[in-house]
VOGU-3710 file (C-alpha; in Angstrom, 3 decimals, decimal comma):
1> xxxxxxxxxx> 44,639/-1,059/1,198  43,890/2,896/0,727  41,541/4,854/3,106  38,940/4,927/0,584  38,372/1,041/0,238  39,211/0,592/4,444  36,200/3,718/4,506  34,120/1,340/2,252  34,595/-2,104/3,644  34,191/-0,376/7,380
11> xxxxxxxxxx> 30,783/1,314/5,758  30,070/-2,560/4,530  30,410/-4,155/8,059  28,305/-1,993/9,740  25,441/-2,328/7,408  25,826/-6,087/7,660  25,529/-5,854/11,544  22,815/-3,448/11,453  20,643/-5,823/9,508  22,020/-9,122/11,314
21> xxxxxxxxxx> 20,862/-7,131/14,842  17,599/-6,946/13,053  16,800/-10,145/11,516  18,073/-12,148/14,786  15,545/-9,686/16,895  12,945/-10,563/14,450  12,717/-6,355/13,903  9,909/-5,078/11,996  11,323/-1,896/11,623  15,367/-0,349/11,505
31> xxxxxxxxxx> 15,846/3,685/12,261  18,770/4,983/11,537  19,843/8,905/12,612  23,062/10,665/13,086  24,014/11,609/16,229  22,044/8,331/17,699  22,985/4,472/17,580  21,011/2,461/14,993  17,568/1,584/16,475  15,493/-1,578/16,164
41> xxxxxxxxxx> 11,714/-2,283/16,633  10,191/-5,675/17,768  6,625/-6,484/19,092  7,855/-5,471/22,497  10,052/-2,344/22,025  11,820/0,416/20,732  15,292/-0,461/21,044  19,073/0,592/20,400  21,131/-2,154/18,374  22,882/-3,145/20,880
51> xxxxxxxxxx> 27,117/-3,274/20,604  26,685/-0,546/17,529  28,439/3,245/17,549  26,830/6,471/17,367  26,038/7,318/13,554  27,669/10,294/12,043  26,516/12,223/9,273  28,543/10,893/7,037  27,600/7,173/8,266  23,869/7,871/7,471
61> xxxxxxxxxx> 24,989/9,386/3,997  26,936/6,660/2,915  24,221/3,588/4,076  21,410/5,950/2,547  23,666/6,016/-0,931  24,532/2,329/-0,934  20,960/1,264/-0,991  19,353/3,718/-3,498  19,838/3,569/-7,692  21,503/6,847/-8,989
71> xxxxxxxxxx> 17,979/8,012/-10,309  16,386/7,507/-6,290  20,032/9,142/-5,372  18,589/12,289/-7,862  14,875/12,425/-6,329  16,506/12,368/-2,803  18,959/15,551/-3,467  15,920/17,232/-5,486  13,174/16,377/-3,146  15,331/15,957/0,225
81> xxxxxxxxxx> 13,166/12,550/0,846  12,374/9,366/-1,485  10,830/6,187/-0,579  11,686/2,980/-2,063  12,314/-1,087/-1,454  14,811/-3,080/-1,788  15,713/-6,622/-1,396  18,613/-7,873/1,054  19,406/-12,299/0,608  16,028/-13,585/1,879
91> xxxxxxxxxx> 14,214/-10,197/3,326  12,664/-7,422/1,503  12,420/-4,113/3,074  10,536/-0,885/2,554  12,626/2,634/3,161  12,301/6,352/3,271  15,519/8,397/3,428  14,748/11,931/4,135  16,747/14,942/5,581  16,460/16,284/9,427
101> xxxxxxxxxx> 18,911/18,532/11,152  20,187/18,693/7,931  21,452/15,478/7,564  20,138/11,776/6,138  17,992/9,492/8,332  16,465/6,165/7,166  13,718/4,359/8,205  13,219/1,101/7,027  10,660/-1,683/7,928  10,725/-5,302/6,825
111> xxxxxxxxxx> 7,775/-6,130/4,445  6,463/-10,279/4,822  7,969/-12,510/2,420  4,775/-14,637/1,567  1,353/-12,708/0,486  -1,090/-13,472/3,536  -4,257/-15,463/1,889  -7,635/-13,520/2,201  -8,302/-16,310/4,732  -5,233/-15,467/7,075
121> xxxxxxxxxx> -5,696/-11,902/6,797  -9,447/-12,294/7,835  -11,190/-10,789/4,996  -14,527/-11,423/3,502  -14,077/-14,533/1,262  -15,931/-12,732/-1,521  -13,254/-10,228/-2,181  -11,119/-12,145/-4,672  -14,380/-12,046/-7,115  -14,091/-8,635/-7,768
131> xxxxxxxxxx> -11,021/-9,261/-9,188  -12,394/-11,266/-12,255  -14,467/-8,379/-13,585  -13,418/-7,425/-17,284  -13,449/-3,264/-16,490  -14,405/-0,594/-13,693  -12,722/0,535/-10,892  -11,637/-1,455/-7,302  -11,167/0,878/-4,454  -9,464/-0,145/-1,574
141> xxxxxxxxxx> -8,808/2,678/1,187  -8,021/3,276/4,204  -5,580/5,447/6,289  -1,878/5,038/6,356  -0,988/1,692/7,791  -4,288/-0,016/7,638  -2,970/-3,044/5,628  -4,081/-1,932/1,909  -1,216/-2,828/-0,033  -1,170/-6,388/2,068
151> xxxxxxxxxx> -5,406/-6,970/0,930  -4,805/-6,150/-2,331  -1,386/-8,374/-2,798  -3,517/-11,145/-1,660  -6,341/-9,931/-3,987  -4,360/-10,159/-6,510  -2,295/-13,631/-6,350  -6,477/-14,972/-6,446  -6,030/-14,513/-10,137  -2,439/-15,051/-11,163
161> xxxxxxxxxx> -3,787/-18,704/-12,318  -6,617/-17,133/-14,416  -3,449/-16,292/-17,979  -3,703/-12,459/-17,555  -1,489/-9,806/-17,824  -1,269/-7,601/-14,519  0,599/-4,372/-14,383  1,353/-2,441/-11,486  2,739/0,972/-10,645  3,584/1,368/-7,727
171> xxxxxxxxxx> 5,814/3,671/-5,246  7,150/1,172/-3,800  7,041/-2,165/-4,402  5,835/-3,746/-0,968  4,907/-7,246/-1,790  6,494/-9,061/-5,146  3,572/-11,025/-7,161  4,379/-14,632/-8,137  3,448/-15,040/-12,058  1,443/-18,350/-11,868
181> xxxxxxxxxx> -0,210/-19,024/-15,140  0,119/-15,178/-16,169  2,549/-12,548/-16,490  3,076/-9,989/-13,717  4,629/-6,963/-14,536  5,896/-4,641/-11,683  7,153/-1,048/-12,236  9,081/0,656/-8,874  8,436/5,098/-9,389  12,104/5,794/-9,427
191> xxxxxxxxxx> 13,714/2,850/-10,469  11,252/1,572/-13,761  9,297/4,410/-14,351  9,858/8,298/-13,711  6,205/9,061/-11,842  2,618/7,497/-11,470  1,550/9,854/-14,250  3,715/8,382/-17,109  3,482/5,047/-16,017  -0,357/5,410/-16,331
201> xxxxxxxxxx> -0,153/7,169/-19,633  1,622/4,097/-21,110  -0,023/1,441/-19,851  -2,473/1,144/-22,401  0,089/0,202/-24,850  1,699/-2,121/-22,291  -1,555/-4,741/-23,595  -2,906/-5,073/-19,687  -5,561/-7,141/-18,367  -5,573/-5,597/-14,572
211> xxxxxxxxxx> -3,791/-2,622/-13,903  -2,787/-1,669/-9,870  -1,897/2,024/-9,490  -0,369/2,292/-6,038  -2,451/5,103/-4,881  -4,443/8,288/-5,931  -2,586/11,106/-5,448  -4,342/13,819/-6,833  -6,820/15,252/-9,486  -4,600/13,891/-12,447
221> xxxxxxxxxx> -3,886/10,928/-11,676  -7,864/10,342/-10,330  -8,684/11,889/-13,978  -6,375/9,067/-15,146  -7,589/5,953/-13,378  -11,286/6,869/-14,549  -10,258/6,762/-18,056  -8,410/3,506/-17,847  -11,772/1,929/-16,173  -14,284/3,539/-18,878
231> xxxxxxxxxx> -11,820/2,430/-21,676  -12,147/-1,895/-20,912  -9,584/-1,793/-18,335  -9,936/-3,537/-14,380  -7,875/-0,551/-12,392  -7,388/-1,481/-9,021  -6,347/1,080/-6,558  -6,107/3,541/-2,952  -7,089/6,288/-1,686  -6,429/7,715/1,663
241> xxxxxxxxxx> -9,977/8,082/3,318  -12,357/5,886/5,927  -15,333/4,566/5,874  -16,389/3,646/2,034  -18,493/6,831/1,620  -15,483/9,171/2,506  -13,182/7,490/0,145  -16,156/7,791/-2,891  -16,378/11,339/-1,671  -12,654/11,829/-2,079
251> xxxxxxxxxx> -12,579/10,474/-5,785  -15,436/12,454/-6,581  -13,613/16,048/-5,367  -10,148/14,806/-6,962  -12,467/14,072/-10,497  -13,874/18,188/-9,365  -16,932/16,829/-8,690  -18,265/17,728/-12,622  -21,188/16,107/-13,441  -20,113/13,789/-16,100
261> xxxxxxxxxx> -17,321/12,480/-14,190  -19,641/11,591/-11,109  -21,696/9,718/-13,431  -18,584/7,941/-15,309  -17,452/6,963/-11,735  -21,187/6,049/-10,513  -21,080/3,845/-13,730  -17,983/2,381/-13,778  -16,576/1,665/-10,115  -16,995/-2,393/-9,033
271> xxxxxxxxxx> -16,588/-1,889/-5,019  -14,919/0,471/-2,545  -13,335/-1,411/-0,057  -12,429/0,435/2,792  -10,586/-0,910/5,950  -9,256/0,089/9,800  -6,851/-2,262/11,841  -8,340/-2,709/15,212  -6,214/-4,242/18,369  -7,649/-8,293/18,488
281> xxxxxxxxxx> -6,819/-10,714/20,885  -2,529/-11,092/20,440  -2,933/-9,089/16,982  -4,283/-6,346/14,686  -7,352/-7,383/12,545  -8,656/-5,364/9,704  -12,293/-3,876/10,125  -13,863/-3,798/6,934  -16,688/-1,892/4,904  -17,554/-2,745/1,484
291> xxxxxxxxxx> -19,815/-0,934/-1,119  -20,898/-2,757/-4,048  -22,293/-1,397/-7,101  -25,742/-1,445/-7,509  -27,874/0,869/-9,651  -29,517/2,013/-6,810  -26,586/3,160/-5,628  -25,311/4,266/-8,851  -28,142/6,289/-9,446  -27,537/7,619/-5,433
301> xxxxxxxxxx> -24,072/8,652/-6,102  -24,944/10,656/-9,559  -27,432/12,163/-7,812  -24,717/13,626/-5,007  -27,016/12,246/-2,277  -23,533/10,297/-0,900  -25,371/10,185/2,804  -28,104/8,002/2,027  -25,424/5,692/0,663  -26,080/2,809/3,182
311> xxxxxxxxxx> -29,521/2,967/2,987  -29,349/0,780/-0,522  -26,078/-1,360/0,635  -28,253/-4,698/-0,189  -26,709/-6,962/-1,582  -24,629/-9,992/-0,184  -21,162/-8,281/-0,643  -22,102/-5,379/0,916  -20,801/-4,746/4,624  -21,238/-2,387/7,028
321> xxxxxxxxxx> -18,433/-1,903/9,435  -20,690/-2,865/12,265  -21,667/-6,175/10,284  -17,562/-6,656/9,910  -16,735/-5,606/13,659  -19,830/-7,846/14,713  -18,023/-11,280/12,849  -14,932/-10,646/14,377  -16,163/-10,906/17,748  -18,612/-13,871/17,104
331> xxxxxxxxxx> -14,940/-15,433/15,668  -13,311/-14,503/18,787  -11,024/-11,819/17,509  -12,422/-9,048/19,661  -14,482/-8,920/22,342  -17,321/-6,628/22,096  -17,462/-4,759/18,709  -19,959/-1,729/19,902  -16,601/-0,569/22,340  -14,657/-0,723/18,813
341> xxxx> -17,216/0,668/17,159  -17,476/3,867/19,003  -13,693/4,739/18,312  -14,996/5,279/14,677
//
């Protein structure tokens, strides 16, 4: 055996004991970063893997370069970072390589096999009908870690039954979408499809139904989205903004706030959902807000008066975050929702 295969099959084992450490810890999340033994996080801790070396450089190179494709391998020497997923026998993971101290670290986190149900995940039970409209705009937002890929995942697998054609773009692929009675097509940036601009610009002639765009980015892509709703398409997708109002504010300064483009928006989007985890009794529960469109507040938002927003929120599928914060505790989740409610 030469030193290069012994260098590769010694590379090999300690992957496979980084991830066995993991899964028999029940770890949500692996760090690894030279100059430190691998680390492991449970509900409990922050913890080294136990029994494992320090990582060299060269150790965090070589996992980093076994687990991405040659183009992700590209991105990360171009943009010194890339995020991606990946699948490993029964677990599916979530990573981000990216360069400190001049050298590769890797943070990966262990995304849930089965899509929660809007039931499990504590969500209004009206949210999956916003999925069955034939064109606009879905909004679900949120800050970073608030559960938005997870809502709309389950959103989504409400209507893989219904014989459409879903296509998503997204960077990366967090939870994979059973097919049902319908086809579910799901494109990874880096590894199917060089950015969220050209996969947008060719999903028109990819014959969609619903399309999800993992997340608006910036004034393109927002520009983008808005023509896919006003041209018969259902375009589901985030933004990074909390409560409701702040994420319709956000769309409207990506879209430059032009006049035409407010009203396109005002006319076109179906809901903004926007959502906060709060700590719950043994668990993290999303608080949620929903704004439904109404002409009243159509006419609200053309007019730029975004403020008096929740004056018109009328109608049964609209929810205030007190209203949302106020069920949780009558179900026992929390324990008095005005303490939550003056974090926000």
């Amino acid at each position: 055996m030469n030193i290069k295969t012994e260098t590769k099959l010694e590379e090999r084992r300690l992957i496979d004991e980084i991830f066995r450490i993991a899964e028999e810890n029940s770890a949500s999340d692996i760090q690894l970063t030279a100059g430190a033994k691998p680390h492991i996080r449970t509900k409990e801790t922050f913890i080294e893997a136990g029994g494992l070396p320090v990582l060299t450089s060269a150790d965090t190179e070589d996992i980093a370069f076994s687990l991405v494709t040659d183009i992700q391998k590209e991105k990360l020497k171009k943009c010194l970072q890339v995020d991606f997923s990946f699948g490993r026998k029964n677990a599916r993971y979530r990573a981000n390589i990216y360069h400190q101290r001049s050298s590769i670290s890797i943070s990966m986190r262990r995304l849930k096999s089965e899509i929660p149900t809007i039931k499990q995940l504590h969500l209004p039970e009206f949210l999956p009908d916003f999925m069955r409209k034939k064109a606009g705009i879905i909004i679900v937002s949120g800050p970073t870690g608030s559960g938005k890929s997870t809502t709309i995942a389950s959103m989504l697998k409400t209507v893989i039954f219904d014989g459409v054609h879903i296509i998503t773009i997204e960077d990366p692929i967090e939870y994979l979408i059973p097919h049902g009675n319908s086809i579910v097509d799901q494109r990874e940036v880096g590894t199917d499809v060089l950015s969220f601009d050209d996969g947008m610009k060719a999903v028109v002639r990819e014959n969609p139904d619903i399309i999800f765009i993992g997340e608006i980015r910036d004034p393109e892509s927002a520009k983008i989205v808005l023509s896919l709703a006003t041209t018969g398409h259902l375009v589901v997708t985030t933004i990074h903004a909390f409560p409701a109002i702040e994420a319709i504010d956000r769309m409207l300064s990506l879209l430059s706030d032009k006049e035409w483009n407010r009203k396109l928006f005002a006319m076109s989007f179906i809901t903004v959902i926007s959502q906060m985890l709060v700590n719950g009794k043994g668990n993290m529960y999303p608080a949620v807000e929903v704004i439904e469109h109404s002409k009243s507040i159509q006419q609200v938002i053309i007019e730029g008066r975004l403020n008096e927003i929740t004056n018109y929120m009328n109608s049964q599928r609209c929810l205030k975050i007190e209203d949302s914060l106020r069920r949780m505790q009558n179900e026992g989740y929390i324990d008095d929702y005005r303490a939550v409610l003056d974090i926000f």
